[in-house]
VORO-618637 format. One record per residue (C-alpha): residue number from 1; residue in one letter; z, x, y. Coordinates in Angstrom, 3 decimals. Example, Ala and Ser with C-alpha at 12.3 -4.5 7.8 and 13.67 -1.06 7.14 Angstrom:
BEGIN
i aa z x y
1 a 7.800 12.300 -4.500
2 s 7.140 13.670 -1.060
This chain:
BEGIN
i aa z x y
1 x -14.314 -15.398 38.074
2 x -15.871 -13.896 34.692
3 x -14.945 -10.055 33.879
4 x -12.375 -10.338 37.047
5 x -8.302 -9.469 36.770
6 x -5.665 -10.857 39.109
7 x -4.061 -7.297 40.053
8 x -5.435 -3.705 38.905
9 x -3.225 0.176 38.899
10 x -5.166 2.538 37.999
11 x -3.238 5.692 36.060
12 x -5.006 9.214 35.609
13 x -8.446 7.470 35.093
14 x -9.887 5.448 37.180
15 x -12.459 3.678 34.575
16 x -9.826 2.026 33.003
17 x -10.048 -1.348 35.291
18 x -7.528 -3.615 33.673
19 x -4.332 -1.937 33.505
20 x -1.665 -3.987 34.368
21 x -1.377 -7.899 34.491
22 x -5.725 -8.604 33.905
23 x -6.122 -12.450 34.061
24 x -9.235 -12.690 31.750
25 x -10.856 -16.442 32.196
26 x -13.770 -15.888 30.117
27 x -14.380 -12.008 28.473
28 x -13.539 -8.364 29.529
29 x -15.830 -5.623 28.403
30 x -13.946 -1.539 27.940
31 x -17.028 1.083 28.016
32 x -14.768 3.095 25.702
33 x -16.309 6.592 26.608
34 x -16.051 6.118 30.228
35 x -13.189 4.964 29.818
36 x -12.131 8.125 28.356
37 x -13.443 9.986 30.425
38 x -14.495 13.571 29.302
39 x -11.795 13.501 27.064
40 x -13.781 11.560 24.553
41 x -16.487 14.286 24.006
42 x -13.056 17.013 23.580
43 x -13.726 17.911 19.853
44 x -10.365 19.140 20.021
45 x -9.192 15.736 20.411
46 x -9.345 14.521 17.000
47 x -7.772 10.715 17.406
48 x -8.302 8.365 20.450
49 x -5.961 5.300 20.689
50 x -6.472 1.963 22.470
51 x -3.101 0.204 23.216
52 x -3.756 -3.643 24.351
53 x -0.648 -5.730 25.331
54 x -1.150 -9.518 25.663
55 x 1.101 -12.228 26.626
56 x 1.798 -14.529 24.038
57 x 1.576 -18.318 25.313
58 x 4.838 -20.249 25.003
59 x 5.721 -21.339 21.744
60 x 2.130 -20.514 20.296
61 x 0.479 -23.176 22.496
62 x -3.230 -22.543 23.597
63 x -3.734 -18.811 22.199
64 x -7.100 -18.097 21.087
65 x -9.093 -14.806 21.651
66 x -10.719 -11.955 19.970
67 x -11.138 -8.497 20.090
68 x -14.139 -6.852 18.784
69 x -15.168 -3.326 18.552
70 x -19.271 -3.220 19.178
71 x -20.822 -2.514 15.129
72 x -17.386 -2.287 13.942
73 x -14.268 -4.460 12.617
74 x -12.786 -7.214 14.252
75 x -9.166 -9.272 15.413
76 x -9.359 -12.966 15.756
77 x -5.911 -14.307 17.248
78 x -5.147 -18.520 16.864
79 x -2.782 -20.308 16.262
80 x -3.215 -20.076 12.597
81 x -2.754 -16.704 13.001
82 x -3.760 -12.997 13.531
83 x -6.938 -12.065 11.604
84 x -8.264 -8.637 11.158
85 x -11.701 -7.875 9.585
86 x -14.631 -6.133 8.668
87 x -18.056 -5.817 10.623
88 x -19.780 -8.020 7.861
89 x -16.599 -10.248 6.872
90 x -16.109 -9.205 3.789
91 x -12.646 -8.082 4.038
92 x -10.137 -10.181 6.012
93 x -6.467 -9.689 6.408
94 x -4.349 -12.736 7.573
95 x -1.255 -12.204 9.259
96 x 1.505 -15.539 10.324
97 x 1.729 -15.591 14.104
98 x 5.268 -15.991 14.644
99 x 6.571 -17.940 17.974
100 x 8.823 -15.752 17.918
101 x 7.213 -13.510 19.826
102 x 6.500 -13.240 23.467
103 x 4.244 -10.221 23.311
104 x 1.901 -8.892 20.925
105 x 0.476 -5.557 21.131
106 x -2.505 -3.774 19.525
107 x -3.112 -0.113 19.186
108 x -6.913 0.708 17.745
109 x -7.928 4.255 16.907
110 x -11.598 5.044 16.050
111 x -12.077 8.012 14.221
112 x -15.084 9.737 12.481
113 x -16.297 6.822 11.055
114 x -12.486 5.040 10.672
115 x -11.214 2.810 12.878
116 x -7.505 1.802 12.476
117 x -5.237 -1.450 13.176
118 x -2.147 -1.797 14.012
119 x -0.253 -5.003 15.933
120 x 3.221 -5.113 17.103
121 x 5.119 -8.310 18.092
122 x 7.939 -8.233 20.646
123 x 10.615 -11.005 21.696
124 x 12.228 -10.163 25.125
125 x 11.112 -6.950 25.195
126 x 12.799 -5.885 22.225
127 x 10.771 -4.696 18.860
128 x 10.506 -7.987 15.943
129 x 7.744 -7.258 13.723
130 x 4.791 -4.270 12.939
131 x 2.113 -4.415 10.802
132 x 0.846 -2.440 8.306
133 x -1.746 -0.126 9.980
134 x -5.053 -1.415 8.791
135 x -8.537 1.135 7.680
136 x -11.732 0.270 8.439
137 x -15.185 1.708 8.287
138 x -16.596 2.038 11.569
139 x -20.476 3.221 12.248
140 x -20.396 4.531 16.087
141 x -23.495 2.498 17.090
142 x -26.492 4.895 17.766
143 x -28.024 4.879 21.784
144 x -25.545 2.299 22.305
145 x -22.146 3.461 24.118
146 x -18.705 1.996 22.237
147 x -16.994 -0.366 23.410
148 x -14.710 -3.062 23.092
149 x -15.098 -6.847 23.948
150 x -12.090 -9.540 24.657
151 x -12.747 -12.539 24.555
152 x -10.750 -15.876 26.054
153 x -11.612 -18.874 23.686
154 x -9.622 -20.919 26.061
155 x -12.298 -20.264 28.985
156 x -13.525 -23.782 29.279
157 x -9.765 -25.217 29.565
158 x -8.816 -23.062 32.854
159 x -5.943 -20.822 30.530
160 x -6.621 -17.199 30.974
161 x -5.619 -14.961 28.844
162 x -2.909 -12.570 29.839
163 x -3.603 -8.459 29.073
164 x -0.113 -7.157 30.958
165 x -1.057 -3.484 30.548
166 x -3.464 -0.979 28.610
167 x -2.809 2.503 27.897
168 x -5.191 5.040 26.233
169 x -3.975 8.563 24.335
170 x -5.222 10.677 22.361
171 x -4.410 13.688 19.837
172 x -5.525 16.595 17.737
173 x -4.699 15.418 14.284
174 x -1.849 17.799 14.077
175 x 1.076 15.626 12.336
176 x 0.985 16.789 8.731
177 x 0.549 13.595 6.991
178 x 1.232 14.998 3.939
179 x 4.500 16.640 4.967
180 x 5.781 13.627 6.670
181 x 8.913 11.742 5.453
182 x 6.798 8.076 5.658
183 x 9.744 6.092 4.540
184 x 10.244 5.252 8.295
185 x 7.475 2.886 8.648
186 x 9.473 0.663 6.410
187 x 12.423 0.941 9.991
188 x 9.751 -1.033 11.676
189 x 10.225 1.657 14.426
190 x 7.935 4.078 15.221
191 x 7.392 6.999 13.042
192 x 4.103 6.376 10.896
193 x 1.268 8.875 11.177
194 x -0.941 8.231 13.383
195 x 0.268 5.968 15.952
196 x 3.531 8.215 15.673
197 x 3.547 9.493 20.039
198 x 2.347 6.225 20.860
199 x 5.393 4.460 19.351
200 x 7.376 6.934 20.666
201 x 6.541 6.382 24.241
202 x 6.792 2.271 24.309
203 x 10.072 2.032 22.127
204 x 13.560 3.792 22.296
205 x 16.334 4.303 20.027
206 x 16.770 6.781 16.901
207 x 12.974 7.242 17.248
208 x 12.266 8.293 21.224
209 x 10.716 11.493 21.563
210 x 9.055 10.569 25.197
211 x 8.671 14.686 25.461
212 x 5.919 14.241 22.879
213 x 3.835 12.476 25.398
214 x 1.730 15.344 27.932
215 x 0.568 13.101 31.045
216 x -1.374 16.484 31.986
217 x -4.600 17.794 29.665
218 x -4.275 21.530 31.419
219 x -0.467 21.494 30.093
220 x -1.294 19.411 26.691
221 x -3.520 22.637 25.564
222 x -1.566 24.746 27.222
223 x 1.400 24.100 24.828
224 x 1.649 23.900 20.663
225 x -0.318 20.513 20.422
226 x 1.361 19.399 16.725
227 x 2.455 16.481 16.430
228 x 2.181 15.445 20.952
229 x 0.046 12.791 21.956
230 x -2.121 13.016 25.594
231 x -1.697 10.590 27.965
232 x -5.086 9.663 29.488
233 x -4.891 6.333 30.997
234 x -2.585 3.784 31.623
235 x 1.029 2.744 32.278
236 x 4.052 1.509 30.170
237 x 7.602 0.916 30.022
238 x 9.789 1.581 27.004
239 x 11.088 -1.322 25.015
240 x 14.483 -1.664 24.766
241 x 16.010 -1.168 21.103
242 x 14.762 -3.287 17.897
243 x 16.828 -6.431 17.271
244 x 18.404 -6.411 14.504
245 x 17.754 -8.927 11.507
246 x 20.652 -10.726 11.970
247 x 19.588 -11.063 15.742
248 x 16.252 -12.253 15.092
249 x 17.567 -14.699 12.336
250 x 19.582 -15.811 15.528
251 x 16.771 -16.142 17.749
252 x 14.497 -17.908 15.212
253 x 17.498 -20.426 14.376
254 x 17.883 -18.909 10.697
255 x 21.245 -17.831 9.242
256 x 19.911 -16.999 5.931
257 x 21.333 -13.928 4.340
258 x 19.559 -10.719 4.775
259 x 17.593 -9.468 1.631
260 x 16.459 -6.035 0.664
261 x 12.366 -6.606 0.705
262 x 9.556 -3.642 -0.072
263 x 7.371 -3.960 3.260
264 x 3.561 -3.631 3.335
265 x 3.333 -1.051 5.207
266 x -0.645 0.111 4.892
267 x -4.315 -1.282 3.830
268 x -7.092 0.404 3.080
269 x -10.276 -1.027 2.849
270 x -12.065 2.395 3.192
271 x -11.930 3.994 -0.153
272 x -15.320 3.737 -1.643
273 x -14.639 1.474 -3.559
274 x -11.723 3.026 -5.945
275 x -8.741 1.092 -5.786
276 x -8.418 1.334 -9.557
277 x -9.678 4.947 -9.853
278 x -8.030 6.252 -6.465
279 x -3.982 5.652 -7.639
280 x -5.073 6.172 -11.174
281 x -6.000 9.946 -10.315
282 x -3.110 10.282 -7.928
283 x -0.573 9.725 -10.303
284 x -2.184 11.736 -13.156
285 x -2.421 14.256 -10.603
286 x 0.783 14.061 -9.074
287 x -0.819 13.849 -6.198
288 x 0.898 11.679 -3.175
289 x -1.421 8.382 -2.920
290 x -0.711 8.640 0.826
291 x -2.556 11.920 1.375
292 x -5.430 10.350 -0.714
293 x -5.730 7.341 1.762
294 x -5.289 9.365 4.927
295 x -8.766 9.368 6.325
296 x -8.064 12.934 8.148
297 x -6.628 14.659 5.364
298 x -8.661 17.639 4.355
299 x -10.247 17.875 0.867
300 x -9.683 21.231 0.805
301 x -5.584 20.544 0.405
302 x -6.201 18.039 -2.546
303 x -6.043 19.703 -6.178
304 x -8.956 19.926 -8.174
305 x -7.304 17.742 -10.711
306 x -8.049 14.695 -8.449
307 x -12.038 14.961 -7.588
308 x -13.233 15.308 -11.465
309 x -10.254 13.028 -12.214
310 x -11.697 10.417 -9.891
311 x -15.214 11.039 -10.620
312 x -14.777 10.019 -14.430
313 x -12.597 7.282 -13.688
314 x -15.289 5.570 -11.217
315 x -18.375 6.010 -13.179
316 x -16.568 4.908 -16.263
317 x -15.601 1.379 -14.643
318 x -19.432 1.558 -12.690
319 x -21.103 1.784 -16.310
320 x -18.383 -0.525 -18.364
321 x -16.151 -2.196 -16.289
322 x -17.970 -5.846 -16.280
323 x -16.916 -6.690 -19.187
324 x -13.102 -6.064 -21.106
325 x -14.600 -5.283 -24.215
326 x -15.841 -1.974 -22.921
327 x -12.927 -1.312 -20.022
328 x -9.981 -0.815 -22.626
329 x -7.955 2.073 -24.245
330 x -10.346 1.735 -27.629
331 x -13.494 1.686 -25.903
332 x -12.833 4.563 -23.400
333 x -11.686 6.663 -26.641
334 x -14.734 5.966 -28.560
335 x -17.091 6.212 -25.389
336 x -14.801 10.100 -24.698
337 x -15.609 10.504 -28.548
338 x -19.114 9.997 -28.468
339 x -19.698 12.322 -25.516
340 x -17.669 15.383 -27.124
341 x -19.822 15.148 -30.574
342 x -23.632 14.085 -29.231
343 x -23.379 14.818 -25.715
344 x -23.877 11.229 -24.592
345 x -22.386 7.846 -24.626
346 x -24.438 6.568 -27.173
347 x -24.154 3.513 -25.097
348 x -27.017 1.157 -23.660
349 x -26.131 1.147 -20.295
350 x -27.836 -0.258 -17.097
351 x -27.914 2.586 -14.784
352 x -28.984 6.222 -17.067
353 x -28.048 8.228 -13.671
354 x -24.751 7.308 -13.901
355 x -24.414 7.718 -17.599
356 x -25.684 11.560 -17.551
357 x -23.321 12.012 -14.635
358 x -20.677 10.976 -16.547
359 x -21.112 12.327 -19.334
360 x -21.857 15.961 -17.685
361 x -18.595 15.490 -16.044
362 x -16.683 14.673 -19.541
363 x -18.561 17.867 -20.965
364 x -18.228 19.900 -18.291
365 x -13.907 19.252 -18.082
366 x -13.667 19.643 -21.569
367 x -15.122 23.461 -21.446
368 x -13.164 24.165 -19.033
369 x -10.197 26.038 -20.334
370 x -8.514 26.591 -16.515
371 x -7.975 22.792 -16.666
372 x -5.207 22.699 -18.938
373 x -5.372 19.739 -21.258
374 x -8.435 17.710 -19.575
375 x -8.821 15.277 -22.489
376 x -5.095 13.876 -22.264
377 x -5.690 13.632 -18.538
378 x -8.725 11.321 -18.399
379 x -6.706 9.098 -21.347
380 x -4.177 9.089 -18.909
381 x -5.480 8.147 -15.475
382 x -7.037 5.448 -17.757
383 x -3.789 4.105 -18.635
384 x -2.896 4.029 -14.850
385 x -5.984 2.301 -14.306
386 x -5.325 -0.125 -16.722
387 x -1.757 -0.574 -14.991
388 x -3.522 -1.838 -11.989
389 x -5.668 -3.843 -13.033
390 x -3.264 -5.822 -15.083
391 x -0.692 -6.333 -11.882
392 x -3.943 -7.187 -9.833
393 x -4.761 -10.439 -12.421
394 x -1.344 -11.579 -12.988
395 x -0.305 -11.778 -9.210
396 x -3.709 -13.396 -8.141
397 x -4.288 -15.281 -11.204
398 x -7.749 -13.675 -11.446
399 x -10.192 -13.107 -13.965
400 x -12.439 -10.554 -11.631
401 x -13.264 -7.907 -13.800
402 x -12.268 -4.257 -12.987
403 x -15.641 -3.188 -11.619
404 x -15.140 -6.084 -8.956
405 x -11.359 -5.059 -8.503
406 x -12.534 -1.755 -7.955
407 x -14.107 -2.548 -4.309
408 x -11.196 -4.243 -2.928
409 x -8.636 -2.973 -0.543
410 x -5.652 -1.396 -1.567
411 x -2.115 -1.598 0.257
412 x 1.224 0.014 -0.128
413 x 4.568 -1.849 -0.353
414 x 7.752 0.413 0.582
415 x 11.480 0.214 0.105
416 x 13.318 2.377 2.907
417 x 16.049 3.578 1.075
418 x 17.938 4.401 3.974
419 x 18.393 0.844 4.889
420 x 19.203 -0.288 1.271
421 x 21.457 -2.366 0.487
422 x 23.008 -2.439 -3.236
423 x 23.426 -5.913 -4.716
424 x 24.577 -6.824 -8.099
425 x 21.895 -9.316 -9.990
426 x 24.080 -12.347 -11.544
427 x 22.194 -12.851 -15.644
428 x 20.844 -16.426 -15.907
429 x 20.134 -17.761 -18.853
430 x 18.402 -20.873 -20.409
431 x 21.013 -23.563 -21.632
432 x 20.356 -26.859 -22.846
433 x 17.151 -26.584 -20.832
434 x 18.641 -25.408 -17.746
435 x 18.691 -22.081 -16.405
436 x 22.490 -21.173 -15.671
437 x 24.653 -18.489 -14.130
438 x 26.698 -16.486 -16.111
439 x 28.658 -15.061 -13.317
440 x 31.215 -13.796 -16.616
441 x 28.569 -11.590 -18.103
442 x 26.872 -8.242 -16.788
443 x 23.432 -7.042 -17.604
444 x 24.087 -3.069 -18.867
445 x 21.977 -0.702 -17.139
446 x 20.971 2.864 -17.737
447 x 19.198 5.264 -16.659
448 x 16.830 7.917 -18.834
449 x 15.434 11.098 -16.389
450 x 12.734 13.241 -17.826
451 x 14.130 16.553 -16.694
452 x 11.749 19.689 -15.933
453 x 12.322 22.544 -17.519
454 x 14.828 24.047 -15.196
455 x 16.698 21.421 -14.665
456 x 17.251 20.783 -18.902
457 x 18.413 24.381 -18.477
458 x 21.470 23.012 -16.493
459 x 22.418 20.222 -18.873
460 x 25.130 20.531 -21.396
461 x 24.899 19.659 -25.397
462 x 26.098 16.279 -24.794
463 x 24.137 15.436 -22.387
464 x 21.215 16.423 -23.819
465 x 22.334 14.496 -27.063
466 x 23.054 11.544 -25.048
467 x 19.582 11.564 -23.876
468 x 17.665 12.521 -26.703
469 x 20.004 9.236 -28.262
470 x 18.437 7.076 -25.151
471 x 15.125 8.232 -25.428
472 x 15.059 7.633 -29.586
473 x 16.428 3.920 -28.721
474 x 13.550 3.299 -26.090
475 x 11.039 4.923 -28.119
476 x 12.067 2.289 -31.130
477 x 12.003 -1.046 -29.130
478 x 9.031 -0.423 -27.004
479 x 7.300 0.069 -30.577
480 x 8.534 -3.046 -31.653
481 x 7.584 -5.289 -28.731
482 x 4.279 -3.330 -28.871
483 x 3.809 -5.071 -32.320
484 x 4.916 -8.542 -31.016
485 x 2.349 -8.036 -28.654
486 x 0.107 -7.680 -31.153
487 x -2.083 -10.333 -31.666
488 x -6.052 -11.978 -30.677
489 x -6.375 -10.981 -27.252
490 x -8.899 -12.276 -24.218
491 x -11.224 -9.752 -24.747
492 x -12.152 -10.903 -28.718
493 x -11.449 -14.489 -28.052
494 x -13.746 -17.600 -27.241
495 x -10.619 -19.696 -26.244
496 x -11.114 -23.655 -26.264
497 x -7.805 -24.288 -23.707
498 x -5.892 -23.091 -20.849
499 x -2.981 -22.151 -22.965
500 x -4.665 -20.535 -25.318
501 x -6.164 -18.268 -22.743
502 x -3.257 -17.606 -21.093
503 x -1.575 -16.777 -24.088
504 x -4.121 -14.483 -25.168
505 x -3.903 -12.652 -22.017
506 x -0.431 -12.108 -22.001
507 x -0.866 -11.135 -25.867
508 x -3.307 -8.307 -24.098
509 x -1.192 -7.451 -21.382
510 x 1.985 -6.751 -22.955
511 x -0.195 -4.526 -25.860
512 x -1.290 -2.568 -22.936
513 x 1.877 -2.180 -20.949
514 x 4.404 -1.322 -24.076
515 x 1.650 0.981 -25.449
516 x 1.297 3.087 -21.996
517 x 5.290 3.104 -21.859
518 x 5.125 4.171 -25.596
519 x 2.618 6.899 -24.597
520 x 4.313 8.305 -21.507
521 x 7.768 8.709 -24.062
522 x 6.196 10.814 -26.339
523 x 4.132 12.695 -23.712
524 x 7.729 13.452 -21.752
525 x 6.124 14.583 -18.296
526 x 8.867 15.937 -16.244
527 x 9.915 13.094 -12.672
528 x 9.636 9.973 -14.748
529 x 12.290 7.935 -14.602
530 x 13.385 4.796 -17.402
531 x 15.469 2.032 -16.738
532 x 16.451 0.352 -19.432
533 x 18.648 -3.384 -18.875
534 x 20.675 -4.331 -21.803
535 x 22.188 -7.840 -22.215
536 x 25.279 -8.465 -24.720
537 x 23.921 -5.148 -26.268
538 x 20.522 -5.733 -26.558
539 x 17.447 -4.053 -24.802
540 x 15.855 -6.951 -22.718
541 x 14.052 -5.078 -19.812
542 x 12.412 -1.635 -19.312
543 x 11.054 -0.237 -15.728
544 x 9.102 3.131 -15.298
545 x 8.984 4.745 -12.063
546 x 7.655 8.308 -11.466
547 x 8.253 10.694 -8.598
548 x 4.811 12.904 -9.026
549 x 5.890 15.669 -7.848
550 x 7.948 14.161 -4.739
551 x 11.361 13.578 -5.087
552 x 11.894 11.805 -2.002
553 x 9.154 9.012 -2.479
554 x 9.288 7.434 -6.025
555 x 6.615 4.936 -7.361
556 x 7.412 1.988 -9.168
557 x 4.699 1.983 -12.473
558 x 5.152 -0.205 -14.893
559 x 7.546 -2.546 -16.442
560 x 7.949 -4.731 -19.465
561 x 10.248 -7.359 -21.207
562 x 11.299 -8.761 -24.293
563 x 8.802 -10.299 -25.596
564 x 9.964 -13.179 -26.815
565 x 11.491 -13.825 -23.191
566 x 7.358 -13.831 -22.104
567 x 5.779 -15.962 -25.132
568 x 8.324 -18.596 -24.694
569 x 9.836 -18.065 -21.182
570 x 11.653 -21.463 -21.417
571 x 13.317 -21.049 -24.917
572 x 16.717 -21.596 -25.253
573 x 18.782 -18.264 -24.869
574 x 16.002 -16.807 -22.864
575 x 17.185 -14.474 -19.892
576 x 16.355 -13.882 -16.278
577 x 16.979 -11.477 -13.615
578 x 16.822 -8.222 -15.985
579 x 13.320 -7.041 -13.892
580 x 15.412 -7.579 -10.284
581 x 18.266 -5.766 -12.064
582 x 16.176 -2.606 -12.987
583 x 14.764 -1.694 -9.640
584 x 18.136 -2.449 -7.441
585 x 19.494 -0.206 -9.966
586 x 16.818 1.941 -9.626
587 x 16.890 1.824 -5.724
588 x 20.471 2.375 -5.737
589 x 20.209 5.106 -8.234
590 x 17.294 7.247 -5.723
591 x 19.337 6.574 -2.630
592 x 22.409 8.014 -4.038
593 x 19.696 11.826 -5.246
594 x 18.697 11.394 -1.439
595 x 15.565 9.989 -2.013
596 x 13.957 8.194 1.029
597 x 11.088 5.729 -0.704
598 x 10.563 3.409 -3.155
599 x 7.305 2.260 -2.420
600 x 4.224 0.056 -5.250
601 x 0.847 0.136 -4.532
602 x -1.402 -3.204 -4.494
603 x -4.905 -4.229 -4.510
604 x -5.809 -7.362 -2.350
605 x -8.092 -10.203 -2.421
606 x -10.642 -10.568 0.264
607 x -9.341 -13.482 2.523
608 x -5.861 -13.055 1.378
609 x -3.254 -14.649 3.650
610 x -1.013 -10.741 3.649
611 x 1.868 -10.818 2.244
612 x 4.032 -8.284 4.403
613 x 7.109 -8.243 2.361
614 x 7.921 -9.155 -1.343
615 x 11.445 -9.224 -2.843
616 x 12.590 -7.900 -6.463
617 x 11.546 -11.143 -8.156
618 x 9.234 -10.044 -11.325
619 x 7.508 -13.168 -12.323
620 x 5.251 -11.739 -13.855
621 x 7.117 -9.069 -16.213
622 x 5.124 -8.236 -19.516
């Protein structure tokens, strides 16, 4: 019974073959274009989406298949878990799959050369878990029509694999990505760009818009097309509303408490290889990282500031990033020194293409006098860089240098600030060799705005003073930690031990991090935002965030700690918590200016087991 279903309704399009309840024994083939129909060759119908819904087996017992889109990525579904990847395998993304689930749904959009992921798990017919939506390259294979391949690894045991229903839709592009509040992926509902209709028509709530949904192409062009999905093929029924997470605790036999978590809520693995250089330019920019990553946004909407910005930033870690002794603050200075008073790097360098590029690029920013003040922008988007890179090593434990980092993908965690929850962090300190509450003590927090100019206008004298007053305190401490840090780093060092190597790198880490906070004091851009913890008095914890132009989503950049609290994290006296303290504060401090995001990016490993939500736990503060 190979390629055969148990039951077939066919909606709108009669190509689509396996619609509702398919038995597949062995493998079931979707000629994607046929499919389609003539809709697939409608250049006005910028997206197509694939929805697959699959039965889960009871209790995770027997699942195995795959999904594969012909010359392009592909999901691999076991019992381990649910495995999305590239055509060649260099990029995999491993996802838990939870028995909690009796459903599991895929949407796949292929795109002009992208092809998106997205899964979404259901228990009962209620929404338990999304995840992040998922860019890959895709190469439409030439003479050869698309389509997509399921196949049941369970053929030779008699257990068919269950596809309850398909659906196919498609769009113009119309949803103004960059307009869009995106803190609602983070609801786990239904509101992220692109798959917004879709989610829309299979869920209900807060979030149903089923008049978005046009089951009639004459009608669908007919009407203003923004932000409406086509129906092509296909039936559904809407899910009934998302448990809650006290429900699904329930239903999972968990009473834990609930937490506040960031959620991963997107991966790209499609940005040509600038995951250091992409967010660095963004944020010197002030340039949303989201519009960067959207594969459909135009690059006629991005500012200049971010193509010459990126351009410098990737050829620079092309030419020197192998090595740390030539990707650091000094070396970019001298290397941005060299170019300005001979033209050239006056570096020996493996690739002389690159280097003239570059170096044309440096030359050609610096003569330009529309560009404001080029020179402290490149330093800048450096520093960012550098940011990265150094949160890339620490959470992974890597040495990969940046030019390796560079190619990876690159995720976003988000807070929904919405859904936030305010909860005071009790100070723990070392004791006697313990760690101990000290449920008697507070850690003092405050905050330090860098107003823009119209909004100084509106503060009083005191205010002002009180600021200035912050900002002179701030400005003194991170210069002396910056001279703790001080010291022989990883990048001059031929270390004999582990812990001499570890302590060099943190030596080089904390240099970095307290002299890019130092930097971005004195420079004073208007939308950052310092949080600064005290303890009995005492500055112990500083977190930078920065808005970038968008007051409703606000980045978490950079953060850094006493440094004595780092060198000898188990010293008596030493304190913890100050890092979860500074961004609950923080979160509580945006939610109460309306702001709807609090979102981090990160760079993955290939083969990395994801990580879809992370709490305020800074293990790893410099």
């Amino acid at each position: 019974m190979d390629n055969q279903i148990s039951s077939m309704k066919v909606l709108k399009n009669e190509k689509l073959n396996c619609n509702q309840n398919c038995l597949i024994l062995d493998a079931y083939e979707i000629k994607i274009p046929e499919s389609f129909g003539q809709h697939w060759y409608d250049k006005r119908l910028i997206n197509k989406q694939i929805l697959l819904v699959f039965k889960n087996k009871t209790l995770m017992q027997g699942d195995g298949y795959s999904i594969n889109l012909i010359n392009g990525p592909n999901i691999n579904v076991t019992e381990k878990g649910i495995v999305f990847s590239d055509l060649y395998m260099l990029n995999e993304f491993i996802f838990e799959y939870q028995e909690y689930s009796d459903e599991l749904a895929f949407i796949i959009q292929p795109s002009n050369g992208i092809v998106q992921f997205q899964y979404i798990k259901t228990l009962k017919e209620q929404l338990v878990d999304i995840s992040p939506i998922i860019s890959f390259k895709w190469q439409e294979p030439a003479g050869i029509e698309p389509r997509i391949i399921i196949e049941n690894y369970n053929y030779n045991s008699n257990s068919p694999l269950i596809l309850d229903r398909s659906i196919l839709t498609a769009d113009t592009g119309e949803q103004h990505w960059e307009k869009r509040d995106l803190s609602e992926t983070s609801k786990i509902i239904c509101s992220f760009t692109p798959f917004l209709n879709i989610y829309n028509y299979i869920t209900q709530g807060s979030c149903q818009q089923l008049d978005q949904i046009i089951f009639s192409s004459e009608e669908y062009f007919r009407s203003n097309t923004k932000e409406k999905t086509l129906h092509i093929a296909g039936d559904s029924r809407p899910l009934k509303k998302n448990l809650s997470t006290k429900e699904i605790s329930k239903e999972r036999g968990d009473n834990g408490p609930t937490e506040n978590y960031m959620m991963l809520s997107y991966i790209d693995s499609t940005n040509h290889h600038q995951s250091l250089s992409l967010p660095a330019a963004a944020k010197t920019c002030m340039t949303s990282i989201y519009l960067l990553m959207n594969p459909r946004s135009s690059r006629q909407i991005r500012p200049p500031c971010i193509d010459w910005t990126l351009e410098i930033m990737t050829d620079f870690t092309l030419l020197f990033g192998n090595d740390l002794r030539t990707w650091n603050s000094e070396y970019f200075s001298k290397i941005i020194n060299s170019i300005i008073k001979t033209g050239s790097t006056g570096a020996v360098v493996e690739d002389a293409e690159i280097e003239q590029r570059f170096s044309k690029a440096i030359r050609d920013k610096l003569a330009d006098r529309s560009t404001g003040n080029a020179l402290s922008d490149i330093k800048t988007a450096f520093d960012y860089a550098q940011l990265s890179y150094l949160a890339f090593g620490f959470y992974y434990s890597t040495d990969d240098m940046p030019v390796h980092v560079e190619q990876l993908p690159l995720g976003v965690y988000e807070l929904l600030l919405e859904t936030y929850v305010y909860k005071p962090t009790t100070p723990m300190v070392i004791q006697h060799g313990e760690l101990v509450a000290q449920p008697e003590s507070n850690f003092e927090i405050e905050i330090i705005t860098t107003p823009t100019a119209e909004e100084a206008e509106k503060l009083s004298d005191a205010e002002i003073e009180n600021n200035r007053a912050l900002r002179d305190e701030l400005t003194k401490t991170i210069e002396q930690w910056g001279q703790r840090y001080q010291g022989t780093h990883v990048v001059d060092l031929d270390a004999d031990s582990d812990a001499t190597v570890a302590l060099s790198k943190t030596l080089h880490a904390g240099h970095i991090v307290t002299g890019i906070i130092h930097r971005r004091l004195i420079i004073k851009r208007p939308g950052e935002i310092y949080v600064v913890v005290k303890y009995r008095g005492e500055i112990i914890a500083i977190v930078l965030a920065d808005c970038f132009n968008d007051r409703k989503q606000v980045e978490l950049v950079a953060s850094a700690t006493q440094p004595e609290y780092v060198l000898t994290p188990h010293s008596e006296g030493t304190v913890r918590g100050a890092g979860t303290a500074a961004v609950n504060e923080l979160a509580r401090y945006l939610q109460q200016r309306g702001a709807s995001t609090l979102f981090s990016e990160v760079i993955s490993q290939p083969s990395a087991r994801v990580k879809q939500k992370v709490g305020f736990n800074f293990k790893s503060e410099f």
